[in-house]
Structure formats: C-alpha cells, structure tokens
DRENLUMDREN-48279 format. One record per residue (C-alpha): x, y, z; residue number from 0; chain. Coordinates in Angstrom, 3 decimals, decimal comma. Example, Ala and Ser with C-alpha at 12.3 -4.5 7.8 and 13.67 -1.06 7.14 Angstrom:
! residues 2
<site xx="12,300" yy="-4,500" zz="7,800" num="0" cadena="A"/>
<site xx="13,670" yy="-1,060" zz="7,140" num="1" cadena="A"/>
! end
This chain:
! residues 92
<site xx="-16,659" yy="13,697" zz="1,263" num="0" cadena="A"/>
<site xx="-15,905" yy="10,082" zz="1,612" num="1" cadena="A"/>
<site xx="-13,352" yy="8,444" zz="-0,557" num="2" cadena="A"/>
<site xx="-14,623" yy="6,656" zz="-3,704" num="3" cadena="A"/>
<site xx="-14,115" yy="2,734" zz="-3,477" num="4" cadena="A"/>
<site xx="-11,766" yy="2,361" zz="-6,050" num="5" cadena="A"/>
<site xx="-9,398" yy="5,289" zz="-5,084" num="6" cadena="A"/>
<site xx="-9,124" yy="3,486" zz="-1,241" num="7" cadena="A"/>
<site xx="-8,207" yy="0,168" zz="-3,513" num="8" cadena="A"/>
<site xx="-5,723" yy="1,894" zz="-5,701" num="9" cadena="A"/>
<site xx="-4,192" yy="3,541" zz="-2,532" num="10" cadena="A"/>
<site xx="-4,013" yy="0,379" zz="-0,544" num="11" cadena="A"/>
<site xx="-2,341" yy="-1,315" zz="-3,730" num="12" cadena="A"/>
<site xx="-0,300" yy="1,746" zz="-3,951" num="13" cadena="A"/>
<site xx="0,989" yy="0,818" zz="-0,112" num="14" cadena="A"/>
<site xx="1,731" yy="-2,410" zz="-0,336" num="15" cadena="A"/>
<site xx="3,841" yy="-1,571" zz="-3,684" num="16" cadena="A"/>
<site xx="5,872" yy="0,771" zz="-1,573" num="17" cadena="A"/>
<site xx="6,032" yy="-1,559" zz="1,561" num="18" cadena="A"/>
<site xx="6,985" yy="-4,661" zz="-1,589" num="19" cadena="A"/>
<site xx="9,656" yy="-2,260" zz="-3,119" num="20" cadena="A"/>
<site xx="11,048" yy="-1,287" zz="0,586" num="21" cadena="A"/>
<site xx="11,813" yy="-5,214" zz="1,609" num="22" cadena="A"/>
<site xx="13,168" yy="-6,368" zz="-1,856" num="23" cadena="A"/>
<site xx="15,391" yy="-3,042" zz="-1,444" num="24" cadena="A"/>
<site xx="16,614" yy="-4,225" zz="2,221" num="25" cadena="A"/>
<site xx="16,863" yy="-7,807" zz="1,225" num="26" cadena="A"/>
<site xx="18,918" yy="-7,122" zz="-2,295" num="27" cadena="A"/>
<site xx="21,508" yy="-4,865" zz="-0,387" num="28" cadena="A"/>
<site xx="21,603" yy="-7,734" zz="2,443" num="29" cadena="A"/>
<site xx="22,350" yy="-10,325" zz="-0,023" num="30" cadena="A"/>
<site xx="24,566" yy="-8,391" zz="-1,974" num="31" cadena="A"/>
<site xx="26,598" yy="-7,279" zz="1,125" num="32" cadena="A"/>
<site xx="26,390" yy="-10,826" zz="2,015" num="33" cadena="A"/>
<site xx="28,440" yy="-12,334" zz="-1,285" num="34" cadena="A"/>
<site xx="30,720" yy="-9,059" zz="-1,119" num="35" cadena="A"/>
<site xx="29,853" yy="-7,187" zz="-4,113" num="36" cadena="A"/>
<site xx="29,628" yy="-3,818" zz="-5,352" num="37" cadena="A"/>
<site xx="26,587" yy="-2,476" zz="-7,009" num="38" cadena="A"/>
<site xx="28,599" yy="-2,289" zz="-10,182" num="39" cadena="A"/>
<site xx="30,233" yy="-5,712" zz="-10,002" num="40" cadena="A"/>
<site xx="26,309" yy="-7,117" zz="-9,591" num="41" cadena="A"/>
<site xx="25,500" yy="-5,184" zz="-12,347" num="42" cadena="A"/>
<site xx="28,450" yy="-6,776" zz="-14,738" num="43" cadena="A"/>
<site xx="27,339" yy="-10,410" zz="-13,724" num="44" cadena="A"/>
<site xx="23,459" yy="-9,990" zz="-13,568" num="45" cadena="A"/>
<site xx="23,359" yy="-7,473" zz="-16,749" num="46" cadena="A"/>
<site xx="21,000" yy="-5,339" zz="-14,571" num="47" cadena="A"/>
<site xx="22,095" yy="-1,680" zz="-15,188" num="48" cadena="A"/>
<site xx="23,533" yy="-0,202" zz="-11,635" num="49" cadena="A"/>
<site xx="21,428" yy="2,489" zz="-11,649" num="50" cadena="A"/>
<site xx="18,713" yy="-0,080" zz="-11,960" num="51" cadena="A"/>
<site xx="19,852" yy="-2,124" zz="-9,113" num="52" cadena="A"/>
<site xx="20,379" yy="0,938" zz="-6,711" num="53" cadena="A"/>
<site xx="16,730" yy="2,101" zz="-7,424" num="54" cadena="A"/>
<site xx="15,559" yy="-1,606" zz="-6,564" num="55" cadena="A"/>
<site xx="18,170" yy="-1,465" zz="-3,108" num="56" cadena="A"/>
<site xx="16,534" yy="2,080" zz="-1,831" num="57" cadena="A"/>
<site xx="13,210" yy="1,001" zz="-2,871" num="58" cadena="A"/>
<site xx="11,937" yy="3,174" zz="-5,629" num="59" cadena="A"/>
<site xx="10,832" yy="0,219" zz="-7,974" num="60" cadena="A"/>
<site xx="9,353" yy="-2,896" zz="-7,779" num="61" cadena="A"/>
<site xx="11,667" yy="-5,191" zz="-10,054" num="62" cadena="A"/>
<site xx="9,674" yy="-7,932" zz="-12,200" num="63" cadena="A"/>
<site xx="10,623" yy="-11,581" zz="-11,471" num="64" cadena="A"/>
<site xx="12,755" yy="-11,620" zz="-14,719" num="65" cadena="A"/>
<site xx="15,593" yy="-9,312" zz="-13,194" num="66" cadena="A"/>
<site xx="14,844" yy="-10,864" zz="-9,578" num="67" cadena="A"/>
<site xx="15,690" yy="-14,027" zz="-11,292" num="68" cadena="A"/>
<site xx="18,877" yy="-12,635" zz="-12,951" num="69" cadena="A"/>
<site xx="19,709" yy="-10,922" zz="-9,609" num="70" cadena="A"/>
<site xx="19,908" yy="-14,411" zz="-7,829" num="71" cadena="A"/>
<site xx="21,353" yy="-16,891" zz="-10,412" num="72" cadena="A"/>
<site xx="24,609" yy="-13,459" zz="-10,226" num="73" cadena="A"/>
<site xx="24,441" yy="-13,727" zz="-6,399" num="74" cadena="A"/>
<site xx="24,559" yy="-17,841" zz="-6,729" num="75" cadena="A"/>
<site xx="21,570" yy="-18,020" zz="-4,382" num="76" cadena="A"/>
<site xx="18,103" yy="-18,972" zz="-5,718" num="77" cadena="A"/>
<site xx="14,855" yy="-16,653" zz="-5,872" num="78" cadena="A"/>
<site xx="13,694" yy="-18,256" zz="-2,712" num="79" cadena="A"/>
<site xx="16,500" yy="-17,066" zz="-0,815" num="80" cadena="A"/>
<site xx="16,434" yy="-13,740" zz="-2,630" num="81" cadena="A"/>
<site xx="12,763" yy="-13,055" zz="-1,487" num="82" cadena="A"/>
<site xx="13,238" yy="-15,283" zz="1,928" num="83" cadena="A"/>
<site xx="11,668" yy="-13,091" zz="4,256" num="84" cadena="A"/>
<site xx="10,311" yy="-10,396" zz="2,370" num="85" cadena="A"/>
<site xx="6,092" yy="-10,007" zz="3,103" num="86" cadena="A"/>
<site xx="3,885" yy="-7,398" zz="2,728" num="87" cadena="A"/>
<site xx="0,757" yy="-6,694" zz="5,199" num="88" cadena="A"/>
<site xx="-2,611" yy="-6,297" zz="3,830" num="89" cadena="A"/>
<site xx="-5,297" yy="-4,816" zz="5,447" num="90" cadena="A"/>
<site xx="-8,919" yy="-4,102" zz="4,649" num="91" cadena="A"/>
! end
C-alpha cells in the first residue's frame, strides 16, 4: 500500500530536521574548537546547559534561534557566522 500524503511530508520534514540538526552539530563543534573552548566553558558564558550543547554538537536536537543566538554572542562571532554554511537539501 502506498504511503499516505501527509506521512511522506512528515517524513521528508522529519529528514531535513535530522540533516538541520547534523550541520548545526558540525558547525557548533567547528566554531567552538575554533575559539578554544570546552563544552563546559561554552556552557558558563552562553548559560546553555553542557549537556544541552553536546546534544546540539552530535546532532540530536535542533536548537531554537534563542540559544543559537546565545551560542554566538559567547563565541564573539555573530549568528551569520554561526550558521555560515550550514543548508539543508529538499527534495520533492
């Protein structure tokens, strides 16, 4: 049996979630590496729990622009540069 419309849409939304919370998770750790600080020390100047901020670095969540905005202005860089190269493929 074919799959119902709306369960192919939530799937594909599904995907690009995971493919969204893969690149922020490769581009925080970059970033972080980059200004030479620990998960904890990010933590202490963004006020983003660590355990938070691991889960966004090996992609399990999506974080909302609120913390992605706290993330930066700790890391000195803006949200542009945070997200700089992060893009998701959509198909139909």
């Amino acid at each position: 049996m074919p799959n119902h419309p709306m369960q192919s849409h939530a799937q594909a939304l599904n995907d690009i979630s995971a493919q969204l919370a893969r690149q922020l998770g490769r581009r925080l750790r970059v970033m972080r590496s980059r200004a030479s600080l620990s998960q904890e020390a990010l933590s202490s100047l963004s006020g983003i729990t660590r355990s938070q901020i691991c889960l966004i670095e090996v992609g399990r969540v999506v974080p909302t622009v609120r913390t992605l905005v706290r993330i930066a202005s700790a890391l000195k860089i803006s949200l542009v540069d945070l997200v700089c190269g992060v893009a998701v493929e959509v198909t139909h």
